[in-house]
C-alpha positions as CSV (number, residue, x, y, z in Angstrom):
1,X,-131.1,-62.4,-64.9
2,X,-132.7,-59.3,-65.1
3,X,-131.7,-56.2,-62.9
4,X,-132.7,-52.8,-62.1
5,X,-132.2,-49.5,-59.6
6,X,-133.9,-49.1,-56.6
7,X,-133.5,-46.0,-54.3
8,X,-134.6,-44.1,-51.4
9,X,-134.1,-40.3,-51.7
10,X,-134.4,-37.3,-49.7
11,X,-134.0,-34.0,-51.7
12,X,-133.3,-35.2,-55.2
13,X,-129.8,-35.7,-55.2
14,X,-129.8,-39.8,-55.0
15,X,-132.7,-39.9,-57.3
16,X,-130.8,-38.0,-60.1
17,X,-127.7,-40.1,-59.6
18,X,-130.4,-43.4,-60.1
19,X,-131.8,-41.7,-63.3
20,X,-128.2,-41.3,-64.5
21,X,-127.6,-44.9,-63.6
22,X,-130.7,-45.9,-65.2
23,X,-130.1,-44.6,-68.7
24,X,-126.6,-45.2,-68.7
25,X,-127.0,-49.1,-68.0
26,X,-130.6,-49.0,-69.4
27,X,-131.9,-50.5,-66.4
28,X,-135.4,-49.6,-64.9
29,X,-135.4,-46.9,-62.2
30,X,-137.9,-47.8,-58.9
31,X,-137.8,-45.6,-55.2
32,X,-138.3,-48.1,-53.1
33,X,-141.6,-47.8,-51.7
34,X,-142.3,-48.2,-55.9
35,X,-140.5,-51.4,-55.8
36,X,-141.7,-53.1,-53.3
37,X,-144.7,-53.6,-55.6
38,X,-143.3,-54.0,-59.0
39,X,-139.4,-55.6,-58.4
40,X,-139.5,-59.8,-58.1
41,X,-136.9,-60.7,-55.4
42,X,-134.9,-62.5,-57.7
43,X,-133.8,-59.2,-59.7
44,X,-130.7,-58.3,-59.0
45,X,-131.0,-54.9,-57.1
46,X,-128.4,-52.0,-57.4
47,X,-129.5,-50.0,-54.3
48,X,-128.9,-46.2,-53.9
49,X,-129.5,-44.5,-50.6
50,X,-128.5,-40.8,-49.2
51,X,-126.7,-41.1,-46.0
52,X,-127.9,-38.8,-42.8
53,X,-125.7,-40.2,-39.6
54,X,-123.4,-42.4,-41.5
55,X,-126.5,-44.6,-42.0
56,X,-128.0,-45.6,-45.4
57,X,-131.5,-44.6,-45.8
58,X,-133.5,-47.7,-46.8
59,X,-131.1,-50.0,-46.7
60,X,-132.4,-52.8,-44.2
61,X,-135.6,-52.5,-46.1
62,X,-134.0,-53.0,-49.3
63,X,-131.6,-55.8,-48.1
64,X,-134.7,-57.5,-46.6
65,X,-136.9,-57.3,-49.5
66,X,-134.7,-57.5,-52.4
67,X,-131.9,-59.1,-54.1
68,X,-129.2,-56.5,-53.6
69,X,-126.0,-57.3,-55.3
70,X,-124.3,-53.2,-54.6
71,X,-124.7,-50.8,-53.0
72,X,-124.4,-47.4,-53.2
73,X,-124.3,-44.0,-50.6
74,X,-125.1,-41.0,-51.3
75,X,-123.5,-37.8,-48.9
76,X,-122.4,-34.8,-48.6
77,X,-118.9,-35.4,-47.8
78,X,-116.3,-36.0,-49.8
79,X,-115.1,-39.0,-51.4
80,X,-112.8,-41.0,-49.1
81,X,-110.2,-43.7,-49.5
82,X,-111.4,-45.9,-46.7
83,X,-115.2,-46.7,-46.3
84,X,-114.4,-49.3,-43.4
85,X,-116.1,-48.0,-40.6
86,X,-119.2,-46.9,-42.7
87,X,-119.5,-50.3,-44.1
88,X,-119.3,-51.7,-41.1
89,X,-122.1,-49.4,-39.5
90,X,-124.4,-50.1,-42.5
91,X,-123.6,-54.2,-42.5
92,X,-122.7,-53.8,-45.8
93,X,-121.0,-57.0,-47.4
94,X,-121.4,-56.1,-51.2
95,X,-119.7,-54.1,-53.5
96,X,-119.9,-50.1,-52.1
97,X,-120.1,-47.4,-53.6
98,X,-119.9,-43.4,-52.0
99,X,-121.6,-40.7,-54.3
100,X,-121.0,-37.3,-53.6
101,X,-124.3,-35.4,-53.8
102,X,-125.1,-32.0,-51.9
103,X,-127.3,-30.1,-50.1
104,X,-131.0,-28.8,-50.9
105,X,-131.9,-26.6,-47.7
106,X,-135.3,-25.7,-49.6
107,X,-136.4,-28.9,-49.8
108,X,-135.7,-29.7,-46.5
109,X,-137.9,-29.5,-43.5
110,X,-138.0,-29.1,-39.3
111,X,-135.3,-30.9,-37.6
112,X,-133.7,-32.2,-40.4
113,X,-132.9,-28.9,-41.5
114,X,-132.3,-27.2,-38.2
115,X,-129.8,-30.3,-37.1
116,X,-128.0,-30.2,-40.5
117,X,-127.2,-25.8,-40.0
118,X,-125.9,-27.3,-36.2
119,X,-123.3,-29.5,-37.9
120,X,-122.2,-26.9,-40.2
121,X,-121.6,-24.5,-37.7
122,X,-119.8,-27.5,-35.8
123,X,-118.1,-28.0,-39.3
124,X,-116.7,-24.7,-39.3
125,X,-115.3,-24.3,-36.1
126,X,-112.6,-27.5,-36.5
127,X,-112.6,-26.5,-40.8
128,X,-109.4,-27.4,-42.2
129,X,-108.5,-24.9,-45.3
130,X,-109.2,-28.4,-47.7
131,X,-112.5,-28.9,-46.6
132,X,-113.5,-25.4,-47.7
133,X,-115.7,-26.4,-50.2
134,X,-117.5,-28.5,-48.0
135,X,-118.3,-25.8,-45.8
136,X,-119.6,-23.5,-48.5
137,X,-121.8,-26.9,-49.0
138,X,-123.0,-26.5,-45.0
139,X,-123.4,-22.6,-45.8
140,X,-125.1,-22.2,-48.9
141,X,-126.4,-25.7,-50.2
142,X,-125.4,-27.2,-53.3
143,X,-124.9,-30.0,-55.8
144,X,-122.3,-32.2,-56.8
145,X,-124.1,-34.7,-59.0
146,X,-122.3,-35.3,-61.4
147,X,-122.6,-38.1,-64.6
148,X,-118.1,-38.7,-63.8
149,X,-119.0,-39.3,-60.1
150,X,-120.7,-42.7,-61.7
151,X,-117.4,-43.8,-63.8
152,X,-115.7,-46.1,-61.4
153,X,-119.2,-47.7,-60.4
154,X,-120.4,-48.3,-64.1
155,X,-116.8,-49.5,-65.1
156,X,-117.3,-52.0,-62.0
157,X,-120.9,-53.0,-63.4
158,X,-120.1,-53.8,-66.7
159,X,-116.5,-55.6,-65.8
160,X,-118.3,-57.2,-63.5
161,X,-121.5,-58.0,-65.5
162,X,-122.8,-60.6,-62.8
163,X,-121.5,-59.1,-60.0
């Protein structure tokens, strides 16, 4: 069965994580509005998405066009132990995945921008002394792609070769 990556991102940050995907499973690479044009719907899909809200960008159009067999989020916040309530909000039913990615305020526009310096001045008022690196993240922008954030999901992949 053949398989590829499809993803929807916003400032880059998801898109390098699916390139890194790519090459390391040697898997084609398609954003989705790409996909929707080239990707049968009996490929099996490995969706990435950056999250705004605690929702998955793309996802419902994904999930409705494609074969998704995982999924994976892309934020801003750190990596948690419990992805319950996120899952839940997304109606996500597959293996999960959270990548921690960053912030690109030059590449971002308007509201989007404006609402995300709101948060982080939210952010800082209730900032514990551990999340200090995430409110340098709010402050100044940043990335934390990273090729060892995608261990645990390619070990899953190939363990799990048909998902």
């Amino acid at each position: 069965m053949k398989r590829v990556i499809v993803y929807t991102s916003n400032t880059g940050h998801t898109k390098m994580y699916a390139d890194m995907l790519g090459e390391k499973l040697n898997l084609d690479v398609y954003d989705l509005k790409e996909a929707k044009g080239k990707v049968n719907k009996d490929t099996e899909v490995i969706y990435l998405g950056w999250v705004s809200a605690s929702m998955i960008k793309g996802l419902k159009k994904a999930m409705k066009s494609f074969n998704v067999i995982l999924v994976g989020a892309v934020g801003m916040m750190e990596k948690s132990n419990d992805y319950t309530k996120f899952m839940d909000i997304n109606k996500i039913d597959l293996p999960f995945f959270y990548l921690r990615g960053g912030v690109n305020y030059d590449k971002l526009k308007g509201l989007k921008k404006t609402l995300l310096q709101m948060v982080g001045r939210a952010f800082e008022k209730n900032c514990k002394p551990e999340e200090k690196e995430t409110l340098e993240l709010f402050k100044n922008g940043g990335s934390f792609v990273s090729e060892k954030n995608l261990e645990e999901m390619i070990d899953f992949i190939n363990k799990k070769n048909t998902l």
